[in-house]
C-alpha positions as CSV (number, residue, x, y, z in Angstrom):
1,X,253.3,142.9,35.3
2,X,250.7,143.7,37.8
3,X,252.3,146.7,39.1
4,X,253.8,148.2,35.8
5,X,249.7,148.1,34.9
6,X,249.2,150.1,38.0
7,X,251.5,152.2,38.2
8,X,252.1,153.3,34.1
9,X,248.2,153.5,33.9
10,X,245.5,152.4,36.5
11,X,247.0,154.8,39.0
12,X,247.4,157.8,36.9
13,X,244.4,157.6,35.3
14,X,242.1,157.9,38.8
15,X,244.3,161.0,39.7
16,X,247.0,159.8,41.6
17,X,250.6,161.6,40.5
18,X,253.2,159.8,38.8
19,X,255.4,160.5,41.5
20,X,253.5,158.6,43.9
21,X,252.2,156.0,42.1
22,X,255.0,153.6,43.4
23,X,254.2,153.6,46.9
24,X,250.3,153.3,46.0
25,X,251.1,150.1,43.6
26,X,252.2,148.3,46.4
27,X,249.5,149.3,48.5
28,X,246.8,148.4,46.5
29,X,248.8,144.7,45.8
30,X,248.3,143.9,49.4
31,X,245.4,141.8,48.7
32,X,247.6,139.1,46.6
33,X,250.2,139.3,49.8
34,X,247.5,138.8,52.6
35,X,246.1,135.9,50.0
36,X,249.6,134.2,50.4
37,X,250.1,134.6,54.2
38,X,247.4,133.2,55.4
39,X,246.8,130.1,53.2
40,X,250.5,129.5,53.4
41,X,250.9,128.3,56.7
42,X,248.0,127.0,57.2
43,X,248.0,124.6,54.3
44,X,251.6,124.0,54.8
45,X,250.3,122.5,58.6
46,X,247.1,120.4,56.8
47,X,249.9,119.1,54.1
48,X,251.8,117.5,56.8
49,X,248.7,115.6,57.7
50,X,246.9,115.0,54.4
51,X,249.5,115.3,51.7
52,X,250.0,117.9,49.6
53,X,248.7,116.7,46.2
54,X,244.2,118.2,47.1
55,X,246.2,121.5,48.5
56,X,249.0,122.2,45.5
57,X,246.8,121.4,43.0
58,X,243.9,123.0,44.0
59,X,245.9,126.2,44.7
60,X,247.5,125.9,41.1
61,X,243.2,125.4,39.6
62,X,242.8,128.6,42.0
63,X,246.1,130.6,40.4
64,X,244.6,129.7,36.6
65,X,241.5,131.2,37.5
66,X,242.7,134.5,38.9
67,X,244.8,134.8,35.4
68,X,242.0,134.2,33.1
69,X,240.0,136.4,35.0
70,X,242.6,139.4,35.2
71,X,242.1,138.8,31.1
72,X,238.2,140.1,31.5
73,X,239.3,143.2,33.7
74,X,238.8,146.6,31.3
75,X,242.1,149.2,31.3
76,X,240.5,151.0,33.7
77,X,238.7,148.7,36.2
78,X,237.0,148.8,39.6
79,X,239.3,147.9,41.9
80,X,236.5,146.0,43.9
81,X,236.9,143.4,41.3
82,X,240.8,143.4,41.1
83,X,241.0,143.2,44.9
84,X,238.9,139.8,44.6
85,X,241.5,138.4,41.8
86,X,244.6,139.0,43.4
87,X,243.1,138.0,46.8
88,X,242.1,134.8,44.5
89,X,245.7,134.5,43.1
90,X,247.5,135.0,46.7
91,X,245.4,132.2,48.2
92,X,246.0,129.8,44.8
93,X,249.9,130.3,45.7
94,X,250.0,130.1,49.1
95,X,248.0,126.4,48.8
96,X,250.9,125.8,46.3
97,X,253.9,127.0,48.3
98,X,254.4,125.2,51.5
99,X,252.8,121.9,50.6
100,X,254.9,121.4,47.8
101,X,258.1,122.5,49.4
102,X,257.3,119.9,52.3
103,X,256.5,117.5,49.9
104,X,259.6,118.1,48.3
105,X,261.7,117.5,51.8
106,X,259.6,114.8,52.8
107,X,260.7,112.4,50.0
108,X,264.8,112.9,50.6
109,X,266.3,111.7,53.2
110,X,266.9,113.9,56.7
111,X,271.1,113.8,55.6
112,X,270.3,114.8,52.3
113,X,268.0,117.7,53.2
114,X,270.2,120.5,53.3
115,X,271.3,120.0,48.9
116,X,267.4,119.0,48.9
117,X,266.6,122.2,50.0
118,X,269.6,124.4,48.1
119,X,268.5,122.6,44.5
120,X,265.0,123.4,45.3
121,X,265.8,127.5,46.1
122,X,268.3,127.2,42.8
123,X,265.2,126.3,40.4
124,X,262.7,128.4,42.4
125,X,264.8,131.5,41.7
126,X,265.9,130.6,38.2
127,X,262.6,130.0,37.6
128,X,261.6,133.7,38.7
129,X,264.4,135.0,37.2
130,X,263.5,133.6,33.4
131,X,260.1,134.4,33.9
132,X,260.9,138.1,34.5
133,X,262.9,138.0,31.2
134,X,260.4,136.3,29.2
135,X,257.6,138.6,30.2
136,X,260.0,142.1,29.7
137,X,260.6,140.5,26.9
138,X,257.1,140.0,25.6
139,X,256.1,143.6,26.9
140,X,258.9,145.1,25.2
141,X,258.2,143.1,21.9
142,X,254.7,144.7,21.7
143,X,255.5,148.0,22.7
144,X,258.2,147.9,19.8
145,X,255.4,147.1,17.5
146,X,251.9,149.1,18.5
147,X,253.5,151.9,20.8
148,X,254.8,154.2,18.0
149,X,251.7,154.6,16.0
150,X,249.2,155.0,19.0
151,X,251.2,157.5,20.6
152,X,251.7,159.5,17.4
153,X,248.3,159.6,16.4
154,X,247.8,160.8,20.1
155,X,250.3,163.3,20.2
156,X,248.4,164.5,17.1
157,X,245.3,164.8,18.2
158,X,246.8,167.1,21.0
159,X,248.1,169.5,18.6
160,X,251.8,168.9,18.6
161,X,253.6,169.6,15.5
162,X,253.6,166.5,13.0
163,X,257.7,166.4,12.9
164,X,258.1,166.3,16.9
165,X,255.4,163.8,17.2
166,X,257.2,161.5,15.1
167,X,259.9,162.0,16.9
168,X,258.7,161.3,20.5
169,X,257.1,158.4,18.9
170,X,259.8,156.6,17.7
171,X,261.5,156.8,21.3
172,X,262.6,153.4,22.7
173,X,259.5,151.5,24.3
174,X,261.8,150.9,27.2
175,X,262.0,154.7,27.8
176,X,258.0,154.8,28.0
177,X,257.8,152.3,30.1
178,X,260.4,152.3,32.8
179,X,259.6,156.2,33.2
180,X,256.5,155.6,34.1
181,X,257.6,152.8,36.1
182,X,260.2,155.0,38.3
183,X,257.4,157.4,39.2
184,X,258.6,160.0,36.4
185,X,255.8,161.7,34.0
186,X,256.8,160.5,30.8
187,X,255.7,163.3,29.2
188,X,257.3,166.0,31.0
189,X,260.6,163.8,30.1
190,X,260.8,163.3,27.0
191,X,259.4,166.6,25.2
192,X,262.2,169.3,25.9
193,X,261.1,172.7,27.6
194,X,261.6,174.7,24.7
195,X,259.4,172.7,22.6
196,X,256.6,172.3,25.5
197,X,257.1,176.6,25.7
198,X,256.2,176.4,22.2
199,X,253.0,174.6,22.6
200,X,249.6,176.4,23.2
201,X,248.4,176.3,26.6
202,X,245.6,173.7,25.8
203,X,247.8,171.5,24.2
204,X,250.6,171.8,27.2
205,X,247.2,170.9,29.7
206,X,246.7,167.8,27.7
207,X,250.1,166.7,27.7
208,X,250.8,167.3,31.3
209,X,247.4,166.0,32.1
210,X,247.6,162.5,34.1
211,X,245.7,161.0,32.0
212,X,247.1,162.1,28.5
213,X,250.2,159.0,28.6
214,X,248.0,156.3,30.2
215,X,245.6,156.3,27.3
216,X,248.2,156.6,24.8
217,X,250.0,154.0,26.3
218,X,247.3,151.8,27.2
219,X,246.5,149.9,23.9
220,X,249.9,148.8,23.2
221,X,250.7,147.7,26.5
222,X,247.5,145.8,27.5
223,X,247.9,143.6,24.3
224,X,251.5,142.2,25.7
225,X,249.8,142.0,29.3
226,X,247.1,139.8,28.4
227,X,249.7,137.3,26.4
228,X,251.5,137.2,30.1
229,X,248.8,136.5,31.7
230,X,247.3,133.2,29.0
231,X,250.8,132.4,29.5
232,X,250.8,131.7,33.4
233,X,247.4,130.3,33.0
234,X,249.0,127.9,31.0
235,X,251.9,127.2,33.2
236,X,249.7,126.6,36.6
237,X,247.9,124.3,34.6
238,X,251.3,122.4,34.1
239,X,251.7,122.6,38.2
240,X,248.7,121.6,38.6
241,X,248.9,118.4,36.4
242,X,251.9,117.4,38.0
243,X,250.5,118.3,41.1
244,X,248.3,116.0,40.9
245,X,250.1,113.2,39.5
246,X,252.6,113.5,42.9
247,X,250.9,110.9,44.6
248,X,249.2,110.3,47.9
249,X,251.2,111.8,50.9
250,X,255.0,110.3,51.6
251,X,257.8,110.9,54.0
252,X,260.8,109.3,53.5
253,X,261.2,106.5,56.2
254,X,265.1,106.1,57.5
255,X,266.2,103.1,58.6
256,X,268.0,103.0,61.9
257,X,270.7,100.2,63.0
């Protein structure tokens, strides 16, 4: 969700050209990846002497913050701020990961480890895997619903003909969005040459402008983004809850004839 945000409107709209804007999305998403690689091993080593309830659950209390506070960030926002967030939401799940994985493969024992650690990967990925389709799916939903007015009243305003701004408008919101998301300009896509030709030049310089799709696109989408977001705020505070109701720190003990 992060990256479709940069890459189908933060990034355009401070110059950067659609065609580069995947390769500058996962620059500036660094942050959340340096967050998780250093907290992860080095709680993963203090879980193994503390336990890993303090450490999972505080990186869950951590995670909920950085979601309610990605809710507070404008459409077009410093990135100063958004570096601090996902910094905040790398460290929250790096405190999460490795203590709760070895907390998980502490309480089997060492012959059952191996289908320990294969259930364990199975929900993990099925996990990210549904929340993928959830989130599409609530993106897509309010695209469906707010993304053909705004962008016909913006295609308006620009001057193009009432009967071909309908029609671009009532384009799939999938189309918008995964455009973008390639590192195509929407807008060069999806109004033919002949029609742009038949635009006057101000109207063409608008269109083709970087920041023309952004702000049409930016209403519709942000709505659906900031549902995602309450909605993981609401989920770590389900980890952290039963983070926190784990128990005190336990390793399997095997008992040898």
């Amino acid at each position: 969700m992060l990256v479709i945000w940069l890459q189908g409107i933060w990034l355009p709209l401070h110059g950067y050209s659609f065609e580069s804007t995947p390769l500058w999305s996962g620059i500036y998403m660094l942050p959340m990846m340096g967050g998780f690689f250093i907290m992860g091993p080095l709680c993963g080593k203090l879980s193994d002497k503390h336990g890993a309830r303090f450490f999972a659950t505080g990186g869950m209390v951590i995670s909920i913050i950085g979601f309610l506070l990605l809710n507070t960030l404008p459409v077009n926002f410093g990135y100063a701020g958004f570096f601090v967030i996902l910094l905040l939401l790398g460290i929250g799940m790096g405190m999460f990961a490795a203590p709760n994985t070895s907390a998980i493969m502490n309480s089997v024992p060492a012959a059952e480890r191996g289908v320990c650690s294969g259930m364990r990967a199975t929900f993990q990925n099925t996990g990210a895997a549904l929340s993928m389709a959830i989130y599409f799916t609530i993106l897509i939903i309010g695209l469906a619903s707010s993304l053909p007015a705004t962008l016909n009243d913006s295609l308006t305003k620009a001057g193009v003909p009432t009967p071909i701004a309908q029609q671009i408008s009532n384009m799939p919101p999938t189309a918008a969005l995964f455009t973008a998301f390639l590192g195509y300009d929407p807008m060069g896509s999806l109004i033919s040459p002949e029609v742009m030709s038949s635009l006057p030049d101000s109207t063409q310089k608008t269109l083709m402008s970087n920041s023309f799709f952004p702000n049409a696109i930016a209403p519709a989408v942000m709505s659906s983004l900031h549902i995602a977001f309450y909605i993981s705020a609401a989920l770590s505070a389900i980890a952290a809850i039963a983070s926190f109701m784990r128990g005190k720190r336990y390793v399997h003990e095997e008992i040898v004839d």
